[in-house]
C-alpha positions as a Markdown table, in Angstrom:
| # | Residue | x | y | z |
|---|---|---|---|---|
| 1 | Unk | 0.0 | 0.0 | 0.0 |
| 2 | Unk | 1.1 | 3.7 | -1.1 |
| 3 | Unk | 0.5 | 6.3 | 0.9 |
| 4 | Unk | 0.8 | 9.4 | -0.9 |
| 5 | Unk | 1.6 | 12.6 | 0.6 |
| 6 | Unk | 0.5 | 16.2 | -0.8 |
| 7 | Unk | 2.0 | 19.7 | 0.1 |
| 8 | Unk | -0.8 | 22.2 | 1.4 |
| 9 | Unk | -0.7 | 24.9 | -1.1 |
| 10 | Unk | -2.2 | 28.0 | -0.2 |
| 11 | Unk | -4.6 | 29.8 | -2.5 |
| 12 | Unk | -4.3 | 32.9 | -4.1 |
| 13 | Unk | -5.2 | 36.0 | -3.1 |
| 14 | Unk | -6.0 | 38.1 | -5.6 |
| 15 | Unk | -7.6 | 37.4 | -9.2 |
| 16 | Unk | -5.7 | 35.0 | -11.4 |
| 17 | Unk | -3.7 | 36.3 | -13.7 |
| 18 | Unk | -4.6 | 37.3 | -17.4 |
| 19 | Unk | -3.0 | 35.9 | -20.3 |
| 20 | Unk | -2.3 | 39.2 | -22.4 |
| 21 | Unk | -0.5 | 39.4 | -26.0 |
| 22 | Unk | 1.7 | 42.0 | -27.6 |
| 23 | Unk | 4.1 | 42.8 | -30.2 |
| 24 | Unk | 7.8 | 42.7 | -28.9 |
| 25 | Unk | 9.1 | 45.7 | -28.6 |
| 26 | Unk | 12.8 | 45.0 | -30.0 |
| 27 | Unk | 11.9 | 42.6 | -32.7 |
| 28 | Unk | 8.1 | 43.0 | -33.7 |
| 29 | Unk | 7.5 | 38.7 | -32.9 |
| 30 | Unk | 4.0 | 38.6 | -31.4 |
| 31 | Unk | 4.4 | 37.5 | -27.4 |
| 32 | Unk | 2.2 | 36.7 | -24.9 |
| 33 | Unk | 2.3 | 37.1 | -21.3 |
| 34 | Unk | 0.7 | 37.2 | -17.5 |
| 35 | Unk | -0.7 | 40.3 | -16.6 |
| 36 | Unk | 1.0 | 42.8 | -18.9 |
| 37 | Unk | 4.0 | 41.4 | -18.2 |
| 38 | Unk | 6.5 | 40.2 | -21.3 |
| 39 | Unk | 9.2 | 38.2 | -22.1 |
| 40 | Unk | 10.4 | 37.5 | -26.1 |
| 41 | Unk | 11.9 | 33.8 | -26.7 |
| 42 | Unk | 13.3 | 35.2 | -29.8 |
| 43 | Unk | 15.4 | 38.3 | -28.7 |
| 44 | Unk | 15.6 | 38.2 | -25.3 |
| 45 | Unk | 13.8 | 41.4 | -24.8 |
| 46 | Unk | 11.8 | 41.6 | -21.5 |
| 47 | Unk | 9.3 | 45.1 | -20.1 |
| 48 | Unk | 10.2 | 46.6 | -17.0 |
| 49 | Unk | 8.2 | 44.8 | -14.0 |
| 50 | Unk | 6.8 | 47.9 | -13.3 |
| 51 | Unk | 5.2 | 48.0 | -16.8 |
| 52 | Unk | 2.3 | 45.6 | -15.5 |
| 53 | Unk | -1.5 | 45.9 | -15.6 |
| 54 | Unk | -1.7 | 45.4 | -11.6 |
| 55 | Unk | 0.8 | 45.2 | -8.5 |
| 56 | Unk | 2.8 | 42.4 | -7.9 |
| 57 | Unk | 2.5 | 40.6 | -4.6 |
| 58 | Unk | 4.4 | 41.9 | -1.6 |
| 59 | Unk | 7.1 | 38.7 | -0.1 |
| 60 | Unk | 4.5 | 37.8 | 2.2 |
| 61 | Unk | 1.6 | 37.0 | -0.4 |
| 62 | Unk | 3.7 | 35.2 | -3.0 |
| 63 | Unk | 3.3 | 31.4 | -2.8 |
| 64 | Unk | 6.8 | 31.1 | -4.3 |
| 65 | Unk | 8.2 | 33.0 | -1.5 |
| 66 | Unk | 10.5 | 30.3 | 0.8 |
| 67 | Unk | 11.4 | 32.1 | 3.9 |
| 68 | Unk | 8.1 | 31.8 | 5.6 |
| 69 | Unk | 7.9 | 32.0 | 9.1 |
């Protein structure tokens, strides 16, 4: 018999994120990304964090975040 063990993950917050498309920037290839938020496979070209349609979660609401106490 298996016993098989899950990690509690917490749920978001917020609203999900979007899925949002654009044109890059450096190299005209047609991207997509969360939120307003870019990165191009092609030419490495990436917007500014700041250049997103909402706020990004402090330390203490990202899920990713390891250093929990």
């Amino acid at each position: 018999m298996t016993i098989r063990r899950t990690a509690h993950r917490r749920q978001p917050s917020g609203p999900m994120p979007e899925i949002t498309e654009t044109d890059c920037e450096r190299c005209g290839t047609r991207i997509a990304g969360l939120t307003g938020r870019y990165a191009c496979g092609v030419c490495g070209w990436v917007n500014h964090w700041s250049q997103g349609h909402t706020d990004l979660p402090s330390a203490r609401d990202d899920l990713d975040y390891t250093r929990r106490r």
